[in-house]
N, CA and C atoms as an extended XYZ file, in Angstrom:
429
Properties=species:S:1:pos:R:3:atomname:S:1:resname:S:1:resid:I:1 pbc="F F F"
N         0.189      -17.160       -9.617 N   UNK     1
C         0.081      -16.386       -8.394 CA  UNK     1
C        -1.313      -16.585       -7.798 C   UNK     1
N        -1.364      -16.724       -6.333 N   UNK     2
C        -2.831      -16.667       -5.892 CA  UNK     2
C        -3.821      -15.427       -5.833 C   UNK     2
N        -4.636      -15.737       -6.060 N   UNK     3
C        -5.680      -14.229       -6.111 CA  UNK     3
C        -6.340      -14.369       -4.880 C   UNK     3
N        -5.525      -13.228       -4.346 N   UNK     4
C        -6.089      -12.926       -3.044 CA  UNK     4
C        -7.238      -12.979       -2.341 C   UNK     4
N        -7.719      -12.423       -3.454 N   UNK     5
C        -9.463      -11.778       -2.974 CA  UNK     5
C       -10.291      -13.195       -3.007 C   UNK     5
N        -9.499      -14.260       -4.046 N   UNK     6
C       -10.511      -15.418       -4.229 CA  UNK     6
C       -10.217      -16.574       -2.862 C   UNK     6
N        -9.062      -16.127       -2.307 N   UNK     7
C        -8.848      -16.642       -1.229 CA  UNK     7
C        -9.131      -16.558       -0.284 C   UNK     7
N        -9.314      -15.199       -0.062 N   UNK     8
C        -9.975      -14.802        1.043 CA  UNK     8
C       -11.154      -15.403        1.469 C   UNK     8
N       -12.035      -14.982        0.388 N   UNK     9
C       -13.139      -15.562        0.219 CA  UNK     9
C       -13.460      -16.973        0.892 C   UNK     9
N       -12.647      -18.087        0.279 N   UNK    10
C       -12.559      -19.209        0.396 CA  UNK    10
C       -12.476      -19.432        2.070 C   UNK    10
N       -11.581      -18.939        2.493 N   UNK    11
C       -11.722      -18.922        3.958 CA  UNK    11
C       -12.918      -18.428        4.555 C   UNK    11
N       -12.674      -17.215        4.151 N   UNK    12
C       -14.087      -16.542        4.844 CA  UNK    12
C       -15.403      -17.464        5.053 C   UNK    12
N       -15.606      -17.981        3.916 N   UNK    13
C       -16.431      -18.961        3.760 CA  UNK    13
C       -16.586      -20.355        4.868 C   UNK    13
N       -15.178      -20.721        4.572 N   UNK    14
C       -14.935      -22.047        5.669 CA  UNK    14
C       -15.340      -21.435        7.276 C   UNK    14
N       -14.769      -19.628        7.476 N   UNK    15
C       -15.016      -20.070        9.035 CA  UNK    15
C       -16.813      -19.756        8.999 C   UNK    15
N       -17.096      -19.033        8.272 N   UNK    16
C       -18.709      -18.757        8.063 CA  UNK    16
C       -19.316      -19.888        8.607 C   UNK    16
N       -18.997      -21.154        8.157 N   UNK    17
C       -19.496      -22.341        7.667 CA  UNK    17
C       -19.397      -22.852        8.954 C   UNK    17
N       -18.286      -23.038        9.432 N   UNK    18
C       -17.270      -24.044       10.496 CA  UNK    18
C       -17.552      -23.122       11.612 C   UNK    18
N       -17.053      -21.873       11.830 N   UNK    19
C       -17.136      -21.288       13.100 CA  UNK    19
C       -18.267      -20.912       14.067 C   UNK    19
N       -17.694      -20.600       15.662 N   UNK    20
C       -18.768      -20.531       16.394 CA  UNK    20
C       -18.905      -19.295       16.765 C   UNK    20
N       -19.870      -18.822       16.758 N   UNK    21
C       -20.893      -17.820       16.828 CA  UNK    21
C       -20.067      -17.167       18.133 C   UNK    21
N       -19.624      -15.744       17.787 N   UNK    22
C       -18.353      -14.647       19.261 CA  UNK    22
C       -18.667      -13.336       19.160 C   UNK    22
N       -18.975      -12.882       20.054 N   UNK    23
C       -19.472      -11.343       20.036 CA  UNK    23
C       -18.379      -10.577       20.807 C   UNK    23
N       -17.820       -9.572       19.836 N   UNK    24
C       -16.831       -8.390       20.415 CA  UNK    24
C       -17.565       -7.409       20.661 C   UNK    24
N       -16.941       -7.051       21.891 N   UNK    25
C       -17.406       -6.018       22.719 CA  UNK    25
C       -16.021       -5.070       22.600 C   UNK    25
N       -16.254       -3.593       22.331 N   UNK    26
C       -15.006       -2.634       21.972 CA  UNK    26
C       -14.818       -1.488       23.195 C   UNK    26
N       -14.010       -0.782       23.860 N   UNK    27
C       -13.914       -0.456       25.366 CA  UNK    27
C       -13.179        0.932       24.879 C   UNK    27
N       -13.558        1.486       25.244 N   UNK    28
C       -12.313        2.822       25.375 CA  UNK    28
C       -11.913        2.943       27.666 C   UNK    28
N       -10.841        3.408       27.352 N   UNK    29
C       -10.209        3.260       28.763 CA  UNK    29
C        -9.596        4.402       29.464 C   UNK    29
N        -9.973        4.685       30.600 N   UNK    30
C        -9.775        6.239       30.752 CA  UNK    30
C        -9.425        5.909       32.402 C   UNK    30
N        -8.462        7.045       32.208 N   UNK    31
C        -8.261        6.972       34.304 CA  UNK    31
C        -8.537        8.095       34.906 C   UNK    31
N        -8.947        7.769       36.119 N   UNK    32
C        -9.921        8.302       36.856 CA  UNK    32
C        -8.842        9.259       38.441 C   UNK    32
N        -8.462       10.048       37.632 N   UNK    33
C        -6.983       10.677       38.303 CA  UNK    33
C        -7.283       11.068       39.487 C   UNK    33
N        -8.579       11.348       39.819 N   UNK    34
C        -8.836       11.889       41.352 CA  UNK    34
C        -8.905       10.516       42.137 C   UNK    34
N        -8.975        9.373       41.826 N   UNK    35
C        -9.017        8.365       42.644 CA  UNK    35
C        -8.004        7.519       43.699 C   UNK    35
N        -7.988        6.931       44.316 N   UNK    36
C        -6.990        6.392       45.383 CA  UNK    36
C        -5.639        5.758       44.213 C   UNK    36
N        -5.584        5.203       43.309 N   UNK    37
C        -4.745        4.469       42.738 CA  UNK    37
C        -4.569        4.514       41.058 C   UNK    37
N        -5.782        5.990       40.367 N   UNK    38
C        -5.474        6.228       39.512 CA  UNK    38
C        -6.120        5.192       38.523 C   UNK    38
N        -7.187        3.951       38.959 N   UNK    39
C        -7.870        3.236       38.356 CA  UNK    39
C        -8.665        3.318       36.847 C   UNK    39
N        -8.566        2.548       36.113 N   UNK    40
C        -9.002        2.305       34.953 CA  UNK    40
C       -10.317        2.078       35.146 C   UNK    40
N       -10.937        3.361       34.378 N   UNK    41
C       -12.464        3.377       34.351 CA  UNK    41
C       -12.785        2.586       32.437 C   UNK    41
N       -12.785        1.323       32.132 N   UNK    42
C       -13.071        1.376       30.953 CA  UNK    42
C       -14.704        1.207       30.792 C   UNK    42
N       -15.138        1.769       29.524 N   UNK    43
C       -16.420        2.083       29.460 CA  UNK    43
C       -16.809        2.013       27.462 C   UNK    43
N       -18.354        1.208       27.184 N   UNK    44
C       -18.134        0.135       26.006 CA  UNK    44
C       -18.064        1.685       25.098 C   UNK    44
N       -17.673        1.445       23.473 N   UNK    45
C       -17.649        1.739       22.537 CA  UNK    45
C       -18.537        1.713       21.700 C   UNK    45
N       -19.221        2.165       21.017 N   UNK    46
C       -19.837        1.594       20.031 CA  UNK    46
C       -21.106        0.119       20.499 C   UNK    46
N       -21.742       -0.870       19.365 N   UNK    47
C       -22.691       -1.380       19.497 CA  UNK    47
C       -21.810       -2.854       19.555 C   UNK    47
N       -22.220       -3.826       19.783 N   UNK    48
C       -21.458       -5.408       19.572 CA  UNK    48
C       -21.553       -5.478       18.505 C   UNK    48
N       -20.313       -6.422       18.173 N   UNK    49
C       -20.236       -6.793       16.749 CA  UNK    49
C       -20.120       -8.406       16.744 C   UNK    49
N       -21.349       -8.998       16.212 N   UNK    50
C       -21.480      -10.830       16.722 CA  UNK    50
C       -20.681      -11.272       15.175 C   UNK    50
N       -19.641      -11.961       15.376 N   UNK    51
C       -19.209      -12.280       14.171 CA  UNK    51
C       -18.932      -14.454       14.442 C   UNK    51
N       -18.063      -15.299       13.441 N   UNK    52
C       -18.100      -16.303       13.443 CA  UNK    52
C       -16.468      -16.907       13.640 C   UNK    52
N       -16.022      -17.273       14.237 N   UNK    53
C       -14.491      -17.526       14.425 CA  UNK    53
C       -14.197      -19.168       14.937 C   UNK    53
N       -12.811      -19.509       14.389 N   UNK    54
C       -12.556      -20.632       15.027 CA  UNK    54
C       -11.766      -21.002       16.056 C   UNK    54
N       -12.158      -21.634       17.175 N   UNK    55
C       -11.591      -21.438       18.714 CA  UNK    55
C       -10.305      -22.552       18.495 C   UNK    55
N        -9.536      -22.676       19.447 N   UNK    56
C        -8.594      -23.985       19.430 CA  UNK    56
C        -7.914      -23.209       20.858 C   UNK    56
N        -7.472      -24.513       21.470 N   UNK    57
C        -6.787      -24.239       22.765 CA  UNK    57
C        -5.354      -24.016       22.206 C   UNK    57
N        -4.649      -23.466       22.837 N   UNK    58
C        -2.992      -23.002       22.910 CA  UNK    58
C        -2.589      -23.931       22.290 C   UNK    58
N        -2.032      -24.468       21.297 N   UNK    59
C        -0.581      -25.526       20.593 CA  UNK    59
C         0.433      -25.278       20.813 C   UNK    59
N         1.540      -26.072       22.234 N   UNK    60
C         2.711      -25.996       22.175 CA  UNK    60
C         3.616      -26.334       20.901 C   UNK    60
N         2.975      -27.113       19.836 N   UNK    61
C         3.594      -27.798       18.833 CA  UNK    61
C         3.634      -26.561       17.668 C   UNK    61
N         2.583      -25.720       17.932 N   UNK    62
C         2.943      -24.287       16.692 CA  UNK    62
C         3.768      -23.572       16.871 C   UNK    62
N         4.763      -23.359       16.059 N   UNK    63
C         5.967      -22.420       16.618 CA  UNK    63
C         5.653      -20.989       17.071 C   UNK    63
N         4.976      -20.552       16.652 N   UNK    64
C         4.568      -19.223       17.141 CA  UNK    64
C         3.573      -19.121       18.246 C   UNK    64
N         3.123      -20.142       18.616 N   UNK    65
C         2.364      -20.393       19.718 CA  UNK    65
C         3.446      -21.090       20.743 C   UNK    65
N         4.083      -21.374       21.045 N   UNK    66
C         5.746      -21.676       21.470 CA  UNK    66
C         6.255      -20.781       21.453 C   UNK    66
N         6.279      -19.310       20.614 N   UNK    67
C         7.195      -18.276       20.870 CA  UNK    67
C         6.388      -16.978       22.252 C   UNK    67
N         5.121      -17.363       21.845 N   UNK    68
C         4.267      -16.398       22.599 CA  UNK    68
C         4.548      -16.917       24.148 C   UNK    68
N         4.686      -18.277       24.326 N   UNK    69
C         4.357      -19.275       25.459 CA  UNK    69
C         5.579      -18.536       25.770 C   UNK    69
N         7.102      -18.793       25.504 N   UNK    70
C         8.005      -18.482       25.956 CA  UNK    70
C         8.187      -16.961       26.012 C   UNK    70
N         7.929      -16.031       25.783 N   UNK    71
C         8.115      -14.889       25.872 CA  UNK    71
C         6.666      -14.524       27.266 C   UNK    71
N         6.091      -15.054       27.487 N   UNK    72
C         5.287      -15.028       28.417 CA  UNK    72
C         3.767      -14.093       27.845 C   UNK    72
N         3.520      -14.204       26.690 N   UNK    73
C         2.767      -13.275       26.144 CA  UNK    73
C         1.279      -14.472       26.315 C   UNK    73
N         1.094      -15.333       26.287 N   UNK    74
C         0.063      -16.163       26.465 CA  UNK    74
C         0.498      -17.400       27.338 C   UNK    74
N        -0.908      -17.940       28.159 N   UNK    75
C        -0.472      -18.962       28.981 CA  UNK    75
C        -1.476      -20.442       28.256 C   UNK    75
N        -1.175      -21.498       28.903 N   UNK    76
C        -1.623      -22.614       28.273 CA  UNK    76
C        -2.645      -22.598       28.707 C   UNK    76
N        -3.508      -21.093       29.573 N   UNK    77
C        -5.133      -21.621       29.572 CA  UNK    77
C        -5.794      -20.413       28.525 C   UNK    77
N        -4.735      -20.034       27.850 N   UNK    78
C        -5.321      -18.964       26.880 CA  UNK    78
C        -6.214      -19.968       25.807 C   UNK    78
N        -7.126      -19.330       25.028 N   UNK    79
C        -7.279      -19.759       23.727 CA  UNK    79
C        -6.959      -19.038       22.587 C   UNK    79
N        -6.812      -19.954       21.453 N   UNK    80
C        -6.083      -19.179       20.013 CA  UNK    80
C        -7.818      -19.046       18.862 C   UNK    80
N        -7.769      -17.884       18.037 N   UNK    81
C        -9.242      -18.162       17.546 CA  UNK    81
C        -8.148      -17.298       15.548 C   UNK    81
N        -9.365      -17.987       15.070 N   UNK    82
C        -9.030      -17.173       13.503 CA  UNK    82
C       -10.547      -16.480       13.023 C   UNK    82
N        -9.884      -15.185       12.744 N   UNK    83
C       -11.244      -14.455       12.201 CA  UNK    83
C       -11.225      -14.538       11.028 C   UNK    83
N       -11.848      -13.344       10.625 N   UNK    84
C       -11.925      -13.461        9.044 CA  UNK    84
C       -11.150      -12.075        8.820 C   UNK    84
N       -10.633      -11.735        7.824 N   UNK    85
C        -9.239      -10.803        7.947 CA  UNK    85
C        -9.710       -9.227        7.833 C   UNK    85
N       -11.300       -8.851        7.744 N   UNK    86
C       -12.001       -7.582        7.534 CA  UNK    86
C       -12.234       -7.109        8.938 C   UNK    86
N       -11.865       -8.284       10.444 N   UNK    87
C       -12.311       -7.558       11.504 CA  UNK    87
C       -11.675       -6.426       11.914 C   UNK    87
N       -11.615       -6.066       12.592 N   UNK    88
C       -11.037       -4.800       13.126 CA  UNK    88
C       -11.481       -4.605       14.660 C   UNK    88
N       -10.109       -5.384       15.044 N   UNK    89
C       -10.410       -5.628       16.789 CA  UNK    89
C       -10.294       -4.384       17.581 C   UNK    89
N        -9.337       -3.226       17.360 N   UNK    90
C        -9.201       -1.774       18.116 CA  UNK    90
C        -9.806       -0.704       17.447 C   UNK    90
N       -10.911       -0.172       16.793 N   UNK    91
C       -11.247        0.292       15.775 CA  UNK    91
C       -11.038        1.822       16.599 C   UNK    91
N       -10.675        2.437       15.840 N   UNK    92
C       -10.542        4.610       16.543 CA  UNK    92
C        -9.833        4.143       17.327 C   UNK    92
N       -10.393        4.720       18.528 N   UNK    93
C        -9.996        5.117       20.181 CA  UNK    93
C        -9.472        4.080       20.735 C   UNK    93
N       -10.500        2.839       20.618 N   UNK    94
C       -10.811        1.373       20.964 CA  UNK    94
C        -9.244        1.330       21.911 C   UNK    94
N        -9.045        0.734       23.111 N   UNK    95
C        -8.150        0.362       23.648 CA  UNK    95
C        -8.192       -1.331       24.179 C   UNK    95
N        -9.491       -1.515       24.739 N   UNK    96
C        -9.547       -3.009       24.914 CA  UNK    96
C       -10.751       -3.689       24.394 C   UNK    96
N       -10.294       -4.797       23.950 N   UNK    97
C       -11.833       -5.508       23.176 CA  UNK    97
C       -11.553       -7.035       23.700 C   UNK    97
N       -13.147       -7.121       24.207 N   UNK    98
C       -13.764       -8.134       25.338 CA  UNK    98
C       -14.439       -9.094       23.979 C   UNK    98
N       -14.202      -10.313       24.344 N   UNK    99
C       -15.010      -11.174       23.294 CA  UNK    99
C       -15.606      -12.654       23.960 C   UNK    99
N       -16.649      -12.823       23.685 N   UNK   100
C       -17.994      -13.882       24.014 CA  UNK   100
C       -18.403      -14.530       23.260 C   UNK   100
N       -17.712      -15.975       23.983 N   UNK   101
C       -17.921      -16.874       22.967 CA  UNK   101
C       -19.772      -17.838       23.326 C   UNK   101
N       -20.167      -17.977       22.053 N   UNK   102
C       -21.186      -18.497       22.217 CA  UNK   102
C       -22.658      -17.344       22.125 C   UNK   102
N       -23.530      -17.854       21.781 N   UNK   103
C       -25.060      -17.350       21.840 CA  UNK   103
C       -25.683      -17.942       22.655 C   UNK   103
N       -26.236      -17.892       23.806 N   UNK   104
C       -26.061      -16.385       24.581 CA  UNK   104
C       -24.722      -16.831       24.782 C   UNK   104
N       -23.658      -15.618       25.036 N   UNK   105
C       -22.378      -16.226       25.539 CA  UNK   105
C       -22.119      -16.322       26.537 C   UNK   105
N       -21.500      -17.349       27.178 N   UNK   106
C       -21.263      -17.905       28.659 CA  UNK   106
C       -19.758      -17.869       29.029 C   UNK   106
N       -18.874      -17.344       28.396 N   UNK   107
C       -17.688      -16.906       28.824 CA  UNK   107
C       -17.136      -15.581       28.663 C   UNK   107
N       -16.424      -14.674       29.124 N   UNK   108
C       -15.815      -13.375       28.664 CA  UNK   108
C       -14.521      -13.559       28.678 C   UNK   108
N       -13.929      -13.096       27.582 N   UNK   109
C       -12.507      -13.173       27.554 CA  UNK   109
C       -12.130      -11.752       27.213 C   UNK   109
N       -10.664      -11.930       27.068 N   UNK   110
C       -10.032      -10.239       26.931 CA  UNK   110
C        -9.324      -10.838       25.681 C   UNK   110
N        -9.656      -10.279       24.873 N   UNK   111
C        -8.418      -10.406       23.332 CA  UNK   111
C        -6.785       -9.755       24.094 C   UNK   111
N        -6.110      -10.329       23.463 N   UNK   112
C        -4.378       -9.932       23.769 CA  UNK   112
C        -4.142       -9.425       23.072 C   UNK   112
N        -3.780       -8.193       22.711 N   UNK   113
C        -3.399       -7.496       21.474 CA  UNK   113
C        -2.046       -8.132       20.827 C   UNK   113
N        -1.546       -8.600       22.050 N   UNK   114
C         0.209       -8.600       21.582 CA  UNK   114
C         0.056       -9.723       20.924 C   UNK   114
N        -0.768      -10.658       20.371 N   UNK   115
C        -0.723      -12.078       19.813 CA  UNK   115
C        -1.684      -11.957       18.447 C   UNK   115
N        -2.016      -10.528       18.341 N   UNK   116
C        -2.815      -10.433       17.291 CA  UNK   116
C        -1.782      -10.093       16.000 C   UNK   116
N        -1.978      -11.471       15.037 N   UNK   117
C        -1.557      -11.670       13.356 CA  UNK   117
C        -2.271      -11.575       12.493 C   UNK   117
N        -2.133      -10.521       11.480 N   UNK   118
C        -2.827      -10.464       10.178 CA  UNK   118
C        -2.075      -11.054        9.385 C   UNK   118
N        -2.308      -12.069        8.254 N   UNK   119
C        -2.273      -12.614        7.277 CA  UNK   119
C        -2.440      -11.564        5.818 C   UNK   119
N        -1.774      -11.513        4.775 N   UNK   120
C        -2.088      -10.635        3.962 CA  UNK   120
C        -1.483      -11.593        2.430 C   UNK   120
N        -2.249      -11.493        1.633 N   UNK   121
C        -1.599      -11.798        0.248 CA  UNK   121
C        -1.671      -10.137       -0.396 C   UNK   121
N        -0.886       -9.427       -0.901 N   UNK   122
C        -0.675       -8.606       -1.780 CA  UNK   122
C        -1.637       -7.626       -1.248 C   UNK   122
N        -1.425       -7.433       -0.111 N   UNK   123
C        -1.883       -6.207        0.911 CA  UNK   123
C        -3.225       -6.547        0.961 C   UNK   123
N        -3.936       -7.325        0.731 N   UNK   124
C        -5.257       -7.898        1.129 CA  UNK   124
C        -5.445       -8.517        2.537 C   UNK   124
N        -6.080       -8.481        3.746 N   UNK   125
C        -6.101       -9.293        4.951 CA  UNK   125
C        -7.025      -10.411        4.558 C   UNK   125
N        -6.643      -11.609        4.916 N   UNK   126
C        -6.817      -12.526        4.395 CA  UNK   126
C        -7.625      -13.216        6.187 C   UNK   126
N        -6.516      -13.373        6.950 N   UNK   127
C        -7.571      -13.769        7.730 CA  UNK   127
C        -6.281      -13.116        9.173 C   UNK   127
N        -7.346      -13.227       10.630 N   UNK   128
C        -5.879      -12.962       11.493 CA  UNK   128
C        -6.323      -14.613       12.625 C   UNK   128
N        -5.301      -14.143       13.424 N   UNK   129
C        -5.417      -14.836       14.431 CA  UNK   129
C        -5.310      -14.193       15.974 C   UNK   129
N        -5.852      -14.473       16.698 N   UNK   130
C        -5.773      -13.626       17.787 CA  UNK   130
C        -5.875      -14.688       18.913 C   UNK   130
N        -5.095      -14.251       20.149 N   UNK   131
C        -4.917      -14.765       21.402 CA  UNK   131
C        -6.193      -14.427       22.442 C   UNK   131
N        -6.962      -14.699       23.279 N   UNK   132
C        -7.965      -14.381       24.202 CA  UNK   132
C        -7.689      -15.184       25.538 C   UNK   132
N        -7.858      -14.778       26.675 N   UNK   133
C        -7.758      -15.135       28.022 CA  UNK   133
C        -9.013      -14.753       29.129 C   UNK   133
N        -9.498      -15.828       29.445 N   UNK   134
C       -10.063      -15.876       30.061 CA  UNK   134
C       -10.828      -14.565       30.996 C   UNK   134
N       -11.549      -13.636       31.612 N   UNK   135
C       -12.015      -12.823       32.416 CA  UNK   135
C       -12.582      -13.566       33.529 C   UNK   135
N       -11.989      -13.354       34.913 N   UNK   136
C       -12.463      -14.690       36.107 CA  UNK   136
C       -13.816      -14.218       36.080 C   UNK   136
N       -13.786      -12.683       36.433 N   UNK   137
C       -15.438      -12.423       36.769 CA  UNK   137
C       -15.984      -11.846       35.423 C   UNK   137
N       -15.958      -12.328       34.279 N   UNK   138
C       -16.456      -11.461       33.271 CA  UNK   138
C       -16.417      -10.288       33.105 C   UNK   138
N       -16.127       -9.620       33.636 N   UNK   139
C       -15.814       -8.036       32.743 CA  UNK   139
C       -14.815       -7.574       33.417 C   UNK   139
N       -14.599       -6.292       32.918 N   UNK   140
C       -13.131       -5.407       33.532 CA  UNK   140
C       -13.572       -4.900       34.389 C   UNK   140
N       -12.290       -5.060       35.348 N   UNK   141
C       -12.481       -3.996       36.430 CA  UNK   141
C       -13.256       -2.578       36.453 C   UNK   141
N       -13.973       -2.035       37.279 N   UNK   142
C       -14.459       -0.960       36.702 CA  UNK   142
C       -15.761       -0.833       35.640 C   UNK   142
N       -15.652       -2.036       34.565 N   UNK   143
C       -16.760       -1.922       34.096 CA  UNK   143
C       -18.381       -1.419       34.905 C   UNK   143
């Protein structure tokens, strides 16, 4: 049987090693009921959390990246990234989490919740994978 924890590890290690440097930003989201349209005031959480992940553009050839495509849950200018399986992308309240790739980072994206996979051996998170899309003007509306 594999030992989880030594696996983990092992990865953890590889993206440590391999990955590029992404800072999550965590949002709580609140509406602003006296306003013309009821607008989403989101506003940050907590401090950044700069962690190490591996980027890859969309794979029509991964089946589950093919299932997301067809269900319309990600588009082919999304990117696909793997963390390490201890993150914790919605932590409490957390409703949306913004992530920046690079030091200093020069892009903002929005994590997709609906494409977010944890990996687990014997209830251990091992590693996930998560979907991100682009932000045209870098941050949320409202920010």
């Amino acid at each position: 049987m594999v030992n989880p924890v030594s696996y983990r590890e092992t990865l953890n290690k590889f993206i440590l090693k391999n990955g590029e440097l992404s800072r999550l930003q965590y949002f709580t989201s609140s509406f602003n009921t006296g306003s013309y349209d009821d607008e989403n005031a989101p506003s940050q959480s907590g401090a950044d959390v700069w962690v190490r992940t591996i980027v890859q553009p969309v794979n029509v050839r991964d089946s589950s990246d093919r299932n997301f495509l067809e269900q319309g849950i990600i588009t082919h200018k999304d990117q696909r990234a793997w963390f390490v399986g201890s993150i914790d992308f919605f932590p409490g309240d957390v409703t949306l989490t913004k992530v920046g790739l690079g030091s200093p980072t020069t892009t903002q994206y929005k994590l997709l919740d609906e494409g977010v996979t944890e990996w687990k051996i014997s209830g251990v998170p091992v590693y996930k994978k998560a979907f991100f899309r682009e932000l045209n003007n870098g941050s949320w509306l409202g920010e």
